[in-house]
C-alpha positions as CSV (number, residue, x, y, z in Angstrom):
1,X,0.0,0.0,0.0
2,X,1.4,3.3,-0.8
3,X,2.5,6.1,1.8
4,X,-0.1,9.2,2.0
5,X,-0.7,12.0,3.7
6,X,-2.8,10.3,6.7
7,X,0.6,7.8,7.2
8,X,2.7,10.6,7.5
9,X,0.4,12.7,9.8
10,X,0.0,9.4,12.5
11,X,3.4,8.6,12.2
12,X,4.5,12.3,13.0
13,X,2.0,11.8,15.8
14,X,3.4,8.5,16.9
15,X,7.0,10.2,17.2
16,X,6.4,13.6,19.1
17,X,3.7,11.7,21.5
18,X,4.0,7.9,21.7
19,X,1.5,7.7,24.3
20,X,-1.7,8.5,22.3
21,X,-3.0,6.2,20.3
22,X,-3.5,7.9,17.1
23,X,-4.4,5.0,14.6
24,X,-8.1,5.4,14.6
25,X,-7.3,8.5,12.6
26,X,-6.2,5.8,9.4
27,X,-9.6,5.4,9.2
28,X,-11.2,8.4,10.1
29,X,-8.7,10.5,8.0
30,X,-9.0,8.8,5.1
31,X,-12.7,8.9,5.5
32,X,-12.6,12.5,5.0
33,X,-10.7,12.7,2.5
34,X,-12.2,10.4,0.3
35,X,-15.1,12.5,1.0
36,X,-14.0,15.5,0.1
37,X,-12.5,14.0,-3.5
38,X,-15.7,12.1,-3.8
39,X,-17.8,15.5,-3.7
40,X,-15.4,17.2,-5.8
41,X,-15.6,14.5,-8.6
42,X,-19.4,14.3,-8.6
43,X,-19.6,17.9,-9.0
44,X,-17.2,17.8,-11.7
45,X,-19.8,15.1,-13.3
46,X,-22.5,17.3,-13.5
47,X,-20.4,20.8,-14.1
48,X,-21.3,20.4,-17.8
49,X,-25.2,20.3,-17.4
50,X,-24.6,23.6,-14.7
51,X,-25.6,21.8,-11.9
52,X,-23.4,20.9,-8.4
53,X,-24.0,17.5,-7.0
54,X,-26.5,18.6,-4.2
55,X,-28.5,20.1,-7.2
56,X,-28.5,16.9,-8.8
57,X,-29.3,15.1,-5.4
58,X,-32.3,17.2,-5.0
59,X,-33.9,16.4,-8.8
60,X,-32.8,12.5,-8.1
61,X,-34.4,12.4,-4.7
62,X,-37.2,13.6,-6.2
63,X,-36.7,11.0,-9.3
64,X,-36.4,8.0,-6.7
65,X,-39.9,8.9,-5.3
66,X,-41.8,7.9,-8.3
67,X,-44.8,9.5,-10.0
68,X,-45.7,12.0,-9.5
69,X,-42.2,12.9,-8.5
70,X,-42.9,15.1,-5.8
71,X,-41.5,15.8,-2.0
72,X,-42.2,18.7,0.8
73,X,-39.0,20.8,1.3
74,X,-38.7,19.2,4.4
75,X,-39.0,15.5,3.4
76,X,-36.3,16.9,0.9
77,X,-34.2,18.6,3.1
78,X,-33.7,15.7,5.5
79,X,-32.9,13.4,2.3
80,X,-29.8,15.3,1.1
81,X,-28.9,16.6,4.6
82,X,-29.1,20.3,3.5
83,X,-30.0,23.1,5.9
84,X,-33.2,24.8,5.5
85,X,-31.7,27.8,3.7
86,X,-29.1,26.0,1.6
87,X,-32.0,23.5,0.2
88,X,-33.8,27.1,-0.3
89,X,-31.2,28.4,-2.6
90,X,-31.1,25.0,-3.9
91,X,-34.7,25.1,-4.8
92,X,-34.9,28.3,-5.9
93,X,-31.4,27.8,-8.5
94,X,-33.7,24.6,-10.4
95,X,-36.8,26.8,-10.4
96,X,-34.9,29.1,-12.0
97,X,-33.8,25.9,-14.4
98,X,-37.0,24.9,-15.2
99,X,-36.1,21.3,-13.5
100,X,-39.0,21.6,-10.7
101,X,-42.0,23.4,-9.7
102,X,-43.4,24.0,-6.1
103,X,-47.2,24.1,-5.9
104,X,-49.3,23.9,-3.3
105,X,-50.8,20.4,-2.1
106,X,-54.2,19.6,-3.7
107,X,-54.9,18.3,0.0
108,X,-53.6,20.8,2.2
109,X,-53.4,24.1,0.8
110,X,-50.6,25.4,3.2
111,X,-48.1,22.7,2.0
112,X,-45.5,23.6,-0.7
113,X,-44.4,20.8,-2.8
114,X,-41.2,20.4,-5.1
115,X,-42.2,18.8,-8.4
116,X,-40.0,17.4,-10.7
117,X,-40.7,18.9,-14.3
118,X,-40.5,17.1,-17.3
119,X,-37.2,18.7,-18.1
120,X,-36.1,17.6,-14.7
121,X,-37.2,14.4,-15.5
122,X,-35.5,14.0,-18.5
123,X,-32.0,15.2,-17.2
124,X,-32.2,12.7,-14.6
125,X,-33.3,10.3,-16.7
126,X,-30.3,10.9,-18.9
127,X,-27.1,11.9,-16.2
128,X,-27.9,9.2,-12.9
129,X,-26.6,6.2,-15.2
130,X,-23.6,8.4,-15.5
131,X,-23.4,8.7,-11.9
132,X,-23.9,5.1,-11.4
133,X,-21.2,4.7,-14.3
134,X,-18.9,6.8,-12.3
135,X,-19.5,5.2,-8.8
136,X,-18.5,1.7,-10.5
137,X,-15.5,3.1,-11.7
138,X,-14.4,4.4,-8.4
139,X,-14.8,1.1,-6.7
140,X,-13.5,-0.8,-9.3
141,X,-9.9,-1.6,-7.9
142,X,-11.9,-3.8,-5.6
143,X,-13.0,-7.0,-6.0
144,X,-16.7,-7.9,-5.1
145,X,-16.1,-9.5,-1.8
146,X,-13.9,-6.2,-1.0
147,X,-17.0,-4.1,-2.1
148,X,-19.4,-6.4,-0.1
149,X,-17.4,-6.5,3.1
150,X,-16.8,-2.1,2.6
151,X,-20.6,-1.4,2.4
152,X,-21.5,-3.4,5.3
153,X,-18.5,-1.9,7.7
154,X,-19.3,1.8,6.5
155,X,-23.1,1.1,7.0
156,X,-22.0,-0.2,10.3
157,X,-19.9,3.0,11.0
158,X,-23.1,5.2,9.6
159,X,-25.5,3.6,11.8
160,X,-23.3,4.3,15.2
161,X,-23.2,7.9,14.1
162,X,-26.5,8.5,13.2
């Protein structure tokens, strides 16, 4: 396994204070950086249609749902983990797109909904099997059993901090 910058940073660690145990941070270091280049190369996937990942989130949340392709801002919100005024501006940057709609619910006049347009549609419909595309190829230096035994230990990880 090659060197990186986590290595280096534990085994500085390990040589000014012996005492602390310090390896945890492989994991948790590397975490975050992967992360970090994770986000930055799904935003580079959808830089060319003018949208940033969370953007795209948002229409396939929506998407997932199924017809009529339709959430509350809140149901929304607490799928892509946004804050209330960052899923605003979200909202309000694929209005401006023509991508969704919000109306008011045909049951309960006081509740906003975020509909998925047909152009929304359509751009989902035509970038998330590049995204899927794209997660295969960043997992493909590992071999299925690798990939099996990864999800279950990060959904294990997930679960004890959620």
């Amino acid at each position: 396994m090659a060197k990186d910058v986590i290595h280096t940073l534990i085994t500085n660690w390990k040589k000014q204070e012996s005492h602390w145990n310090v390896d945890s941070m492989g994991i948790v270091g590397r975490l975050m950086i992967l992360g970090n280049l994770l986000t930055k190369r799904a935003n580079r996937l959808f830089e060319n249609i003018g949208l940033g990942y969370t953007d795209f989130d948002v229409l396939a949340t929506l998407r997932r749902q199924g017809s009529p392709y339709q959430l509350t801002p809140t149901e929304l919100r607490n799928s892509v983990l946004l804050t209330s005024g960052a899923m605003t501006a979200c909202l309000d940057r694929l209005e401006t797109k023509s991508l969704i709609a919000r109306k008011r619910a045909s049951n309960d006049r006081r509740v906003v909904v975020i509909h998925l347009t047909k152009k929304g549609l359509a751009l989902v419909n035509n970038e998330a099997p590049k995204r899927f595309a794209d997660s295969d190829e960043v997992v493909s230096s590992l071999s299925e059993s690798e990939k099996n035994q990864l999800e279950k230990l990060l959904t294990k990880l997930l679960g004890e901090l959620s």
